[in-house]
C-alpha positions in Angstrom: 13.0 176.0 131.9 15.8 178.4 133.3 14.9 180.1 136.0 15.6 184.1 136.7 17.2 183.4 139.7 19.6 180.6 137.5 20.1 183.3 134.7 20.9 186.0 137.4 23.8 183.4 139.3 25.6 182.6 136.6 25.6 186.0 135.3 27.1 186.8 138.7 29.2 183.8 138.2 30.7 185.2 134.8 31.3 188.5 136.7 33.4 186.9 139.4 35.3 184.9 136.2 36.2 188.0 134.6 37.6 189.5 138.4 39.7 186.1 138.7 40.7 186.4 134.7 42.2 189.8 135.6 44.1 188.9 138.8 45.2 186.0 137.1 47.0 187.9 134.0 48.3 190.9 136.5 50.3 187.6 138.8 51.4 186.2 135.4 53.2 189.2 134.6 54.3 189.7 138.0 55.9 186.6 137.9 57.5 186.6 134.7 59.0 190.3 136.0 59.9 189.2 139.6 60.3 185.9 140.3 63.3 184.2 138.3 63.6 180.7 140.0 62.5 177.1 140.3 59.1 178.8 142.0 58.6 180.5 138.7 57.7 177.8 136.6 55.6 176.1 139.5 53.9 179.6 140.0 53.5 179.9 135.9 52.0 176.5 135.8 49.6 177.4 138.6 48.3 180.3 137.0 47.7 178.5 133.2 45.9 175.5 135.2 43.3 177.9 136.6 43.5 179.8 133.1 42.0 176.1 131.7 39.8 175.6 135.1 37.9 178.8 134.2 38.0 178.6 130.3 36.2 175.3 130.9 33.7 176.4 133.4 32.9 179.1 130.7 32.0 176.8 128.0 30.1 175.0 130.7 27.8 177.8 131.8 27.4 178.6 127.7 26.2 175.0 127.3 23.5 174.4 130.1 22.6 178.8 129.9 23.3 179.8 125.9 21.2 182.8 126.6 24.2 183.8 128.7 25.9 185.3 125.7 23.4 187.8 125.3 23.8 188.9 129.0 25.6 192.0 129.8 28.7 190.6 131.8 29.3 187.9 129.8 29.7 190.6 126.4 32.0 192.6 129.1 33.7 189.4 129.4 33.6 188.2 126.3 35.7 191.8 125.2 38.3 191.9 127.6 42.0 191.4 127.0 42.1 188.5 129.7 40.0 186.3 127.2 41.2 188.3 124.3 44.7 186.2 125.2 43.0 183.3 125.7 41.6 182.6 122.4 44.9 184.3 121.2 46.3 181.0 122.6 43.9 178.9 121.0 44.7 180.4 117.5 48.3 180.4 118.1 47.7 176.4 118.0 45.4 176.5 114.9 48.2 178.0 113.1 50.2 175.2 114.0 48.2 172.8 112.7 47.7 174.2 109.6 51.5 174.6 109.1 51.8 171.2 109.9 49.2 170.3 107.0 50.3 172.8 104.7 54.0 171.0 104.7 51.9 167.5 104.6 49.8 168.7 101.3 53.4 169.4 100.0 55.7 166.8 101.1 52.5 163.9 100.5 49.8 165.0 97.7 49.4 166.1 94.8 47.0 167.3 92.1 43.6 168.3 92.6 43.5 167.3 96.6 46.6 168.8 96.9 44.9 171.9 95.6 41.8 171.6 97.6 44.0 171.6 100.6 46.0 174.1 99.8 42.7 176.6 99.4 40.9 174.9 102.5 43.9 176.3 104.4 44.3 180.0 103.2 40.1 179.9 103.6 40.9 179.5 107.2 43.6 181.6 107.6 42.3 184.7 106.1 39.5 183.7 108.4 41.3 183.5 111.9 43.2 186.9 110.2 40.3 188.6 110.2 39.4 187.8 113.8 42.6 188.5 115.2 42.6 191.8 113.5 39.6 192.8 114.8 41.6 191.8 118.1 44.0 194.2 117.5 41.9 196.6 116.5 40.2 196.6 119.8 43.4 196.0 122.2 46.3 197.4 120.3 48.6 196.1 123.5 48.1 192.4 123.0 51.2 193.0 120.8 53.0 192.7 123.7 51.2 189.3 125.0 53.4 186.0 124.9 50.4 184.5 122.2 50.8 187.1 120.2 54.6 187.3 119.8 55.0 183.5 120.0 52.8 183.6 116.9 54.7 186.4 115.0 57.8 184.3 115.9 56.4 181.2 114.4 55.8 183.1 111.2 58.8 184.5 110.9 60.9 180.8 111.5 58.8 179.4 109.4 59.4 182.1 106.3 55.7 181.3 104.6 55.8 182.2 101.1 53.3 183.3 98.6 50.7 180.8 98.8 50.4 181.3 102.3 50.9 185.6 102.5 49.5 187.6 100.1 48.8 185.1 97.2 46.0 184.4 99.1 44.5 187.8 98.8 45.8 188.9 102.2 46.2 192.9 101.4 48.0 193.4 104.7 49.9 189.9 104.9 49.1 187.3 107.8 47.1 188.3 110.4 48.0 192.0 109.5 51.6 192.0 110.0 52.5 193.8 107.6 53.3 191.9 104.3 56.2 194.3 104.1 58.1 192.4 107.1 56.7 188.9 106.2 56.0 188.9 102.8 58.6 187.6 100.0 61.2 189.8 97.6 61.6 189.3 94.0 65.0 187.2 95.0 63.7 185.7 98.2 64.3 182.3 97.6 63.2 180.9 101.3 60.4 178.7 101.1 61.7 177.2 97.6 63.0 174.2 99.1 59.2 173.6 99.8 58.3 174.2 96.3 57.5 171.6 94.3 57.7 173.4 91.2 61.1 175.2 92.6 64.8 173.4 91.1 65.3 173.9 94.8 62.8 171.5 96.0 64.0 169.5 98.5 61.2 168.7 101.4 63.7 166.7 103.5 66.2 169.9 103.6 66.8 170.9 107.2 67.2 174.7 107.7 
């Protein structure tokens, strides 16, 4: 059985998280404005260590104290940009991966798996486009956050075409981009070297 007195220290905990969160992003960007040495990678790594020290003591605390999601700091938490950034790194990596699969299920099946993938992977990303949405919805200036543009810059190297844009139903294009700046043109003829059913096809074509 959980005790008040456990329930009220970690909520107290959670509170001092989200303080340390919020120092932690203000020295980040202090030292990607001011400090431009050797120190600043040190200082950088520093900082993202203790980001992973406290996103793990957070998934601790949910674990042993679940009804710590329902608590009032932990929703103020659980809404601020600091963590907002976090999980924007977290989905910057899911992308990733399913990039990475989306080439496999082109370059290495075919048929009906090949097709299963293909829709397993535009489930999830009209899923994490949804949620990241939402984020922007909430904190339009996480534009500006290093996930955030790292992802937009992986999209736009990458040069998805329909079946990953707005084929999928997407009305606003990945992650709400704009399908206007990342979706394809009558004569865009990108992604065809990664079309099976393209003349172009060519999955060992370096670009």
């Amino acid at each position: 059985m959980t005790r008040p007195s456990d329930v009220s220290n970690m909520e107290a905990r959670i509170t001092e998280i989200g303080q340390e969160l919020e120092e932690l992003r203000n020295e980040r960007e202090h030292i990607r404005r001011h400090v431009h040495s050797m120190e600043h990678d040190e200082r950088m790594k520093r900082v993202s260590n203790r980001y992973s020290e406290l996103a793990e003591e957070i998934a601790v605390i949910i674990e042993q104290h679940p009804k710590i999601r329902e608590s009032p700091p932990f929703l103020q938490l659980l809404s601020s940009i600091e963590v907002m950034e976090m999980r924007m790194v977290a989905i910057w990596a899911e992308f990733r991966r399913l990039r990475k699969e989306e080439i496999n299920l082109r370059v290495n099946v075919a048929g009906a798996k090949q097709q299963e993938g293909y829709e397993k992977n535009r489930n999830s990303i009209a899923e994490l486009s949804k949620e990241i949405e939402t984020m922007l919805g909430k904190f339009p200036e996480i534009r500006k956050s290093r996930p955030f543009r790292g992802l937009v810059s992986d999209i736009e190297q990458w040069r998805f075409d329909d079946s990953m844009t707005n084929s999928s139903g997407f009305s606003s294009g990945i992650f709400g981009l704009g399908s206007s700046s990342l979706g394809r043109v009558p004569n865009d003829d990108r992604s065809d070297s990664l079309n099976p059913n393209s003349h172009r096809y060519n999955p060992g074509k370096k670009k």
